[in-house]
C-alpha positions as semicolon CSV with decimal commas, in nm:
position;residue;x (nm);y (nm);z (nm)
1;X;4,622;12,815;16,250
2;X;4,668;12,922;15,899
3;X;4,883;13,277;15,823
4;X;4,774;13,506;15,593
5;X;5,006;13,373;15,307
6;X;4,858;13,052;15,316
7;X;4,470;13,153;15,344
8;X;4,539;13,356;15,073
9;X;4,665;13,066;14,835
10;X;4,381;12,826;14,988
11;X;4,126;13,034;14,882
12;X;4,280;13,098;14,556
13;X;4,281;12,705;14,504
14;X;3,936;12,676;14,609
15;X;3,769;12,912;14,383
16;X;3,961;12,747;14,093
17;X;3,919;12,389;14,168
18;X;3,606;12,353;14,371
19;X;3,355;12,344;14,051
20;X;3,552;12,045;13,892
21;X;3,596;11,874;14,309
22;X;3,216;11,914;14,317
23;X;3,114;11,700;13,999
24;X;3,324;11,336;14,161
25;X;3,067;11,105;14,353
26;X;3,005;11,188;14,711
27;X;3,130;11,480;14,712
28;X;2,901;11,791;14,916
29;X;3,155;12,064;14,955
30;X;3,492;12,195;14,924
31;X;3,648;12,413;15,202
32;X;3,998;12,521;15,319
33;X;4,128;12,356;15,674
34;X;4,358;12,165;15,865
35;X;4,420;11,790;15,720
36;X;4,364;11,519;15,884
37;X;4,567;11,188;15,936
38;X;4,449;10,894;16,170
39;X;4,134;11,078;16,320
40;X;4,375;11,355;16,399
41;X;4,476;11,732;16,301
42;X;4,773;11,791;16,146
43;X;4,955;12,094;16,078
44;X;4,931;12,078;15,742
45;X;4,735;12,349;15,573
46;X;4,480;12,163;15,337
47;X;4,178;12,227;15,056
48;X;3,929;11,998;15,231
49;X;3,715;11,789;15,032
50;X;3,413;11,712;15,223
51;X;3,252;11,381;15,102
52;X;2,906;11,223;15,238
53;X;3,057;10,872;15,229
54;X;3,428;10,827;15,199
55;X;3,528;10,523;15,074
56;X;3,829;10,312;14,997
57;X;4,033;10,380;14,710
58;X;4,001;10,043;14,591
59;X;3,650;10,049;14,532
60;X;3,633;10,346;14,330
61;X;3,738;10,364;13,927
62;X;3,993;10,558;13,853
63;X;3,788;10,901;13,689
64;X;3,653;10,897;14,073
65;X;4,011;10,894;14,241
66;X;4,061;11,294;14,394
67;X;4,363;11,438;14,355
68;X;4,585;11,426;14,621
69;X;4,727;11,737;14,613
70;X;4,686;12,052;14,363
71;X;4,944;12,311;14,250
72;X;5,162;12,152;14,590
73;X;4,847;12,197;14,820
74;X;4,721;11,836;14,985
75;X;4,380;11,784;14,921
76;X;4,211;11,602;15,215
77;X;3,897;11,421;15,201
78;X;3,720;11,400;15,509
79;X;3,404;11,233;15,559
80;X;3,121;11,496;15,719
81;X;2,810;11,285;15,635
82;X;2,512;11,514;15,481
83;X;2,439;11,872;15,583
84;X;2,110;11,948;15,654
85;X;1,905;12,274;15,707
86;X;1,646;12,322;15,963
């Protein structure tokens, strides 16, 4: 669970960052979360980059790399598929 400090700077980072996160490929959403490693939740509070289709770094170029981590706050990239509305 995330305090009130760190919501605080998570939402900060997202309403600075999230227009620029939103222009790389695959990309659908930006949020603020929990990272994950291995399939699992961490503890780590994280700006969550959701992506449609997350693929290996190797196969992207370089101006499609996200950043790992912003102002000392890991990004995560988690794969959600697309969101639909019914």
């Amino acid at each position: 669970m995330l305090n009130d400090e760190q919501m605080a700077k998570l939402t900060e980072l997202q309403a600075k960052y999230a227009p620029a996160l939103m222009r790389y490929p695959h990309v659908i959403g930006v949020g603020i979360g929990i990272a994950m490693r291995d399939g699992q939740y961490t503890d780590e509070p994280a700006l969550v980059v959701m992506v449609d289709l997350k693929l290996p770094q190797a196969q992207l170029i370089l101006e499609d790399i996200l950043p790992r981590e912003l102002e000392g706050v890991r990004v995560d990239v988690q794969a959600t598929g697309v969101f639909t509305a019914f």
